[in-house]
N, C-alpha and C positions, 0 to 999 in steps of 0.2 A: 308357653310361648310368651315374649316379651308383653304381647299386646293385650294377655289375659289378664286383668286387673280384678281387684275388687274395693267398695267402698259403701261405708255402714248406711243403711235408710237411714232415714229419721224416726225417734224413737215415738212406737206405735202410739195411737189414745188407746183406750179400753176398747175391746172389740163389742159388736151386740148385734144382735141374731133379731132382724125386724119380722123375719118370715114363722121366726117358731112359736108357737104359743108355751103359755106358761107352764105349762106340765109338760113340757118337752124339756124343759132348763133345769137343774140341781138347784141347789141353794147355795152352788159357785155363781148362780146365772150365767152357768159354761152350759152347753149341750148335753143331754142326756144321752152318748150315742150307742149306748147299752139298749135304750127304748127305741130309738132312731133305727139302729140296724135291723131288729128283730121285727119292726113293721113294716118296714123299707117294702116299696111297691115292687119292685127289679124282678119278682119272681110273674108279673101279670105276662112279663114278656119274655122270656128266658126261661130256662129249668140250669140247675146244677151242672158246674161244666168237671167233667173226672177227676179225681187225684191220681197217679199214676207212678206206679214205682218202677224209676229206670237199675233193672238190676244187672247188666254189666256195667254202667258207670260205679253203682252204688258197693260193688263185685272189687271196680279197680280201686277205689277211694278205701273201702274199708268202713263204708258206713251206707245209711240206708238213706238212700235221695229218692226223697216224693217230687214229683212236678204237679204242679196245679196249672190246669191248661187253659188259661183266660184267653189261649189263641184257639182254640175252638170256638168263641162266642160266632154268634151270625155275622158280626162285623170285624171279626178277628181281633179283640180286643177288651180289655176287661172295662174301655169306656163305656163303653152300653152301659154299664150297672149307674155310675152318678150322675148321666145325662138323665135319665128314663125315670129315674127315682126324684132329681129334680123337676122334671118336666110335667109328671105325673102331678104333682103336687098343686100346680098353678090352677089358681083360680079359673073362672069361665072366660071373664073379661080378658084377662092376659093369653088367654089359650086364644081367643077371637084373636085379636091384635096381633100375636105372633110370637115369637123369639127368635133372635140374632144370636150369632158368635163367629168366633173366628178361630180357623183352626186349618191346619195344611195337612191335616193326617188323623189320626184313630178318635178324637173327641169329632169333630167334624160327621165320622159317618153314626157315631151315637146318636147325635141331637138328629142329624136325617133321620135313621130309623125310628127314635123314636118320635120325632115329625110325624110319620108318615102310619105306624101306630096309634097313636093319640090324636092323629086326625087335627095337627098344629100344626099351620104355614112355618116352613122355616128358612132364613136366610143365612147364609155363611159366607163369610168373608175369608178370602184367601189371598196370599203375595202374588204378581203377577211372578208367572216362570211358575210357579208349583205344577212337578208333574202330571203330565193328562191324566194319565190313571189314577192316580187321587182326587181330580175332579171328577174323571169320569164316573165313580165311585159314589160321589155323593148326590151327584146328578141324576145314576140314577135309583136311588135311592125317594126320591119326590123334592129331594131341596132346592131352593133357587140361590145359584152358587155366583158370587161377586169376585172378579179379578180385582182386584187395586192394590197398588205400593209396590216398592221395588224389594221392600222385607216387611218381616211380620210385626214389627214397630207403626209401621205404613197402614197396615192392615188393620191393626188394632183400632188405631185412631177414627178411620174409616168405619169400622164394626161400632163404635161409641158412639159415633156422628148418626149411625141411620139408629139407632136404637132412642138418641132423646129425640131425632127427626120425626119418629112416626110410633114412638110411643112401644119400641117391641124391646122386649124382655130379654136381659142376654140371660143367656147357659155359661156359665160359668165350668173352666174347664178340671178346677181343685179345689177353689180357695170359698167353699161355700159348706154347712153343715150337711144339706141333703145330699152332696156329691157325694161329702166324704163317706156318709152312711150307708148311701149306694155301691161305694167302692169296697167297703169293709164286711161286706156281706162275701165276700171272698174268705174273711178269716175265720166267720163262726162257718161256712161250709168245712172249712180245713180240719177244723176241730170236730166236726161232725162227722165227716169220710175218715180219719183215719183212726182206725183203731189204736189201742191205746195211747189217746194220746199225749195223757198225763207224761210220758216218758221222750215227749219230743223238745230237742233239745232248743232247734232254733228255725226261725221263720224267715226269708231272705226273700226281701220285694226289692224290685225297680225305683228308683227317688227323681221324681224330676219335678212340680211343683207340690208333689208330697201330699198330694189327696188319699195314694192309693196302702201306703203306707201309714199315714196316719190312720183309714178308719181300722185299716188290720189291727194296729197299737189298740185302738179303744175297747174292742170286740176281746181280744185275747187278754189281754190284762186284767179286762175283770173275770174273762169266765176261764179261762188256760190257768196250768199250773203257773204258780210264783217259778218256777224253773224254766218255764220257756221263753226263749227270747225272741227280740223280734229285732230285725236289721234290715237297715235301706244298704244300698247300693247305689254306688252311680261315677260317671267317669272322671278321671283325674283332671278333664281340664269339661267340666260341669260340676263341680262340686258346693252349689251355692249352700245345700242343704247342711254340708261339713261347715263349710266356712261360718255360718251364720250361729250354729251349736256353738262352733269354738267361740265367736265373738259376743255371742249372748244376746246378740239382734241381726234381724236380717240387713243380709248384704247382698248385693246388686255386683255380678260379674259383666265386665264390660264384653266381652267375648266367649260364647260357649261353642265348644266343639260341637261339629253339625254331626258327625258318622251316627250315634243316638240320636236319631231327629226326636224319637218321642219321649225323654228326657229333655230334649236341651232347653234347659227353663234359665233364665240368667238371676229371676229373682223365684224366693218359693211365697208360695200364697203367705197369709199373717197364720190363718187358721192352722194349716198344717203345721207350720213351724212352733205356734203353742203349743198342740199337741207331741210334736216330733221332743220339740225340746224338754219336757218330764217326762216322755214314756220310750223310746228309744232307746235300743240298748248299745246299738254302736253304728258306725256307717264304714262301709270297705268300698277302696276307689279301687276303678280296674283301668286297665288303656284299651285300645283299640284292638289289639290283637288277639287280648285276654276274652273281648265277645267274641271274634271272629270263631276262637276255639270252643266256644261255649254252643255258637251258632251249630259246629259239627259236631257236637254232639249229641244234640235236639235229633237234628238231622238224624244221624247214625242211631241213634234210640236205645239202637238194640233191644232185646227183648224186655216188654213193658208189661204190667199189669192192670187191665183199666178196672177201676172199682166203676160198681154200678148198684144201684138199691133194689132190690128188689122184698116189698113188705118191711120188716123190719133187720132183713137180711143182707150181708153184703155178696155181691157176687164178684168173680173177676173170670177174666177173658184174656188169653196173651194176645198181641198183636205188635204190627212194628210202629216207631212214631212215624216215623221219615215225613215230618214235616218241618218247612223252612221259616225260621220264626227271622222277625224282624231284631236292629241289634238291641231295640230297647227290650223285645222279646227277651233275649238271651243273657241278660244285662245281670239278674239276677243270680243264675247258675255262672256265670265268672265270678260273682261275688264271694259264691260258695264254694269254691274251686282255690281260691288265691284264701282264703279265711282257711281250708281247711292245711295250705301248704303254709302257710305265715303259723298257725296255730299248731304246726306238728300231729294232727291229728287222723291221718293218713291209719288207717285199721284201729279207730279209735271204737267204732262200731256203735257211734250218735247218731238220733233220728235227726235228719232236717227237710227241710221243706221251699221248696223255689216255685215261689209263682214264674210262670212264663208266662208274659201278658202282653203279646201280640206278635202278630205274622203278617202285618202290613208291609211284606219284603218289598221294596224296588227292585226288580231283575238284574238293570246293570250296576246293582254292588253285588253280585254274586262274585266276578271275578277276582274283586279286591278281597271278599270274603273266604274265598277258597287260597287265595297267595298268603293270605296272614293266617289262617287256620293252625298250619303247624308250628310256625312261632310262635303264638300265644300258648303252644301248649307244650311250649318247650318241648318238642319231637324233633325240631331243625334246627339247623345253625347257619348260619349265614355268615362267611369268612372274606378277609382280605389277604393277600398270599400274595409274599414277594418270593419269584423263583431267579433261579439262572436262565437265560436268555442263551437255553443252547439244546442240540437233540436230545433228547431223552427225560429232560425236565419234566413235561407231561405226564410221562407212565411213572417216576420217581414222585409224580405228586399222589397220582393215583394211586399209589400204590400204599399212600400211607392211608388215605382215605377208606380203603377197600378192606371188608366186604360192604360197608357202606353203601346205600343209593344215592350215589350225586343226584339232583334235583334242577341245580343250575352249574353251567359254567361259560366265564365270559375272560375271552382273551382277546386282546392286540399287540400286533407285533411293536416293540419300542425302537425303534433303528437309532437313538440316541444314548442306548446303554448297556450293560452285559446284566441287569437286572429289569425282570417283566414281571408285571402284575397281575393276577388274579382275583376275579372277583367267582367265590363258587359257595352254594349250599346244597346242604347234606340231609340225610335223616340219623338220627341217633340212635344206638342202637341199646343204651340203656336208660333207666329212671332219672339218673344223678347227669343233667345235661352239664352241668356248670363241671366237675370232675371230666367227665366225658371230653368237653373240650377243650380241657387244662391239658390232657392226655396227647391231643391231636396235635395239640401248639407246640407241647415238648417233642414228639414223634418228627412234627416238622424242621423245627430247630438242628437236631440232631441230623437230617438230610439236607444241611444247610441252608434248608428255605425260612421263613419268617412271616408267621401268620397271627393277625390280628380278627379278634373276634369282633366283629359290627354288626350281630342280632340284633342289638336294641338301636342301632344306629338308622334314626328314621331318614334321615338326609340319604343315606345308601339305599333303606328300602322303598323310597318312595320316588326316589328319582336316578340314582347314580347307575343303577343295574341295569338301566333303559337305555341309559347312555354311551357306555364306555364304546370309542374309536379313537383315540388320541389322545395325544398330550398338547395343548398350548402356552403358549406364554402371553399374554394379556397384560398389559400394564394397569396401572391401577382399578383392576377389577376385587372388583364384593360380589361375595356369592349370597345370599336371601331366598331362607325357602318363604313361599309366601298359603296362605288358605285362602284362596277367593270364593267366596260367596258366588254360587252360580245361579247368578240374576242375570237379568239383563245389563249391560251396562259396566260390569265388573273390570272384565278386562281392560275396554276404551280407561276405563279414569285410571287405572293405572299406567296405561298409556299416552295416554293427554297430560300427565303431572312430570313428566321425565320433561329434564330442560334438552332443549333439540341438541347438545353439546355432551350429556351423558348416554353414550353408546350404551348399545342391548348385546354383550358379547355372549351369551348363553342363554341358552332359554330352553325349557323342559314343560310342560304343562301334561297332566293327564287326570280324567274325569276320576273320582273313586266312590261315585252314588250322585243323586239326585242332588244334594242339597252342597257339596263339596267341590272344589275342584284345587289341586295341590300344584306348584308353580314352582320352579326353578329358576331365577332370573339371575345373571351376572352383568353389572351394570360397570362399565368405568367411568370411577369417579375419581377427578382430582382433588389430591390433599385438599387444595384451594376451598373446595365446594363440602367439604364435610358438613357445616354447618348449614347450609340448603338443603343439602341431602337431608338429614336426619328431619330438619324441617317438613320436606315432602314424605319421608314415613309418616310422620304424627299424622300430617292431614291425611294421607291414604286410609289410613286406619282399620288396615287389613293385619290381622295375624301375623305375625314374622319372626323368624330365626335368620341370628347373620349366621353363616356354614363358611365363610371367608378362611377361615383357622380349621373347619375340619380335615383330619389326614386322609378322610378318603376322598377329598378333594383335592388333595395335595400328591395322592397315588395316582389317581384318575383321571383328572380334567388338569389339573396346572403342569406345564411344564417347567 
């Protein structure tokens, strides 16, 4: 999106670790976090959360996919490990006094449990508008939970302000050594649960301020074969952790995609990024659809294997997963899924391994979750279809589509011409989607109709399918998809910024989770005003695509 920027920090000082003592540090006076992991307190409160081998996934892919289920922990999330490991650590004095942070989701209910664990007051700062169930979550958990700010920028400030005010300790939610050691206790389990695991090929975490992946880097690199790799993941419009690799210092995206709330970092901690940037083996971006279908396959499980210890023996137990991980949950399994189709390695018969690291679902992204599921996994298609405007059109269309399950179809009648449009999606019925609906389009052509593929067309799937009842003609209107931040307040400023003179000729809005809400607005604006206009975008400073020139606006909505 236009409004996703990025721009270089300023280049780091030397970093230095005031909390570790001197036999904790190399003689890089970098962190020892080979000693760090292996003493890491995380185990006072926790036990090992399963490896698990999903073997119909691992059945269709051709290779053998382990999940590691950090959404198991008690707080559904592999947070608990660097909150509790930090927390644990603090002196008496600081345990008196307290600790702050601020967090809208899975770092949040860590520091609460282990608050309430370790018998440390703890305070959390959150945006105002963060869903009840996220507070309610930490609440009741024993913490004393702070609404303030209209975003997490707000929040921050806020969390900084009562921390030098009365003297309490923040929890840091990545960018610290004991987090990271806490978190990386994830990797030397990995290497422990799975048998042989000299022969595993690569390790695939979630990247969002890069704690959780960096202590994995630390752990595995020194004790894993020189053959195993280790890979973050993260989404195409969140990728600070890419961006910063490629430019050799971090950088600050001025807009992160909300749907991963628990990635969406705009800057990654200093700490992780040192580490990220020599031990990393590579980073795969996914889009929103690529988790959705990641999500259904968590879900769907299918027949699993839980390891479980017993003495110095493994045991395993089939059972089904069927649980709903959150998308940062699922985040890493797209990563492995798009890695193994970009890599050709489809029956390559490689060990990998996908942390899934949480199930903090919000309920109402289920719906957006189940509509994108089978696009992200290339099973559907979603088409535009110009037909004839006469009897029998319908069954002539159906009939190329069929044995097929149509999925969707959206008609209105045109009374201004002897061609009508289709908006319809299907399911596929082989592997090779992109052949598949090379196949349909020529099928169509030849029945004189004319079909345009719009799967990846987000302007159609996120608004245009809801829409369609007519055609208009609108004088100088611009179509703009927009991403509002769902605060308070969102809507009104971009309402109060329209000059009383620029008409609202279309408008679309629908929720797609807690933290999103996606907009369709068509504004007329005269040539005259171009330059106010584009003015009022900059100051809006909301996410945007102009969609003015797309043709499925031009099929759909413009007359």
């Amino acid at each position: 999106m236009s409004a996703i920027i990025e721009y270089a920090s300023n280049a780091p000082e030397p970093l230095s670790y005031p909390r570790l003592a001197k036999h904790l540090l190399l003689p890089s006076n970098t962190p020892d976090y080979l000693r760090l992991i292996l003493t890491s307190k995380v185990y006072e409160i926790l036990k090992e959360t399963p490896l698990i081998l999903a073997t119909n996934l691992s059945s269709k892919l051709g290779n053998q996919i382990w999940l590691k289920r950090e959404d198991l922990q008690e707080v559904f999330s592999f947070k608990i490990r660097g909150a509790y490991n930090f927390m644990a650590s603090l002196s008496d004095e600081e345990r008196w006094k307290g600790v702050v942070t601020c967090s809208a989701g899975n770092h949040a209910q860590g520091v609460a449990l282990s608050g309430a664990r370790l018998g440390i007051p703890c305070t959390i700062v959150m945006p105002q508008g963060t869903p009840s169930i996220k507070v309610r979550n930490v609440a009741r958990l024993g913490a004393k939970v702070i609404l303030h700010g209209v975003d997490f920028d707000e929040a921050k400030m806020e969390c900084a302000r009562l921390a030098a005010a009365h003297g309490l300790t923040f929890v840091p939610p990545y960018d610290d050594p004991l987090v990271i050691a806490g978190q990386g206790t994830v990797g030397m389990e990995i290497l422990k649960q799975l048998a042989d695991s000299d022969q595993l090929d690569s390790i695939f975490a979630a990247v969002g301020g890069g704690g959780l992946v960096a202590g994995i880097c630390e752990y595995v690199k020194r004790i894993g074969s020189p053959n195993t790799l280790v890979r973050g993941v993260e989404t195409i419009d969140g990728d600070a952790m890419d961006r910063s690799i490629e430019k050799g210092t971090r950088v600050t995206l001025r807009e992160v995609g909300p749907f991963s709330d628990g990635t969406a970092v705009k800057i990654v901690g200093e700490e992780p990024f040192r580490i990220c940037q020599n031990l990393l083996d590579g980073i795969v971006k996914v889009d929103n659809d690529e988790i959705c279908a990641a999500i259904k396959d968590i879900f769907e499980g299918n027949r699993v294997h839980d390891i479980f210890e017993s003495g110095a023996n493994l045991t395993f137990s089939a059972q089904e997963t069927r649980s709903i991980t959150e998308p940062a949950g699922a985040l890493a399994l797209a990563g492995l899924k798009r890695y193994i189709a970009e890599n050709d390695l489809v029956g390559a018969q490689k060990k990998f391994v996908v942390v899934v690291s949480g199930a903090n679902m919000n309920f109402d992204r289920l719906r957006f979750v189940a509509e994108r599921a089978e696009l992200g996994e290339g099973r559907e298609a979603l088409l535009s279809v110009e037909i004839p405007e006469k009897p029998g059109s319908f069954i002539a269309l159906h009939s190329v589509i069929h044995p097929r399950a149509v999925t969707e179809f959206i008609y209105r009648y045109n009374i201004s011409g002897d061609r009508a449009h289709v908006l319809m999606s299907f399911k596929l019925e082989s592997n090779s989607r992109e052949s598949e609906v090379r196949d349909v389009l020529k099928a169509l052509e030849q029945a004189d109709m004319q079909g345009f593929d719009i799967s990846d067309d987000e302007f159609a799937k996120s608004h245009v399918r809801y829409m369609i009842g007519g055609l208009a003609q609108v004088s100088n209107e611009r179509v703009f998809r927009f991403e509002f931040p769902e605060r308070p307040g969102a809507l009104r400023k971009f309402l109060l910024g329209l000059q009383l003179d620029w008409n609202i000729s279309l408008f679309h809005y629908r929720n797609h989770g807690a933290d999103l809400g996606k907009v369709l607005a068509g504004i007329q604006v005269p040539p005259s005003d171009s330059q106010a206009f584009e003015e009022f975008l900059t100051k809006l400073d909301f996410a945007y695509v102009e969609e003015t020139n797309n043709p499925v606006y031009k099929r759909f909505l413009c007359g």
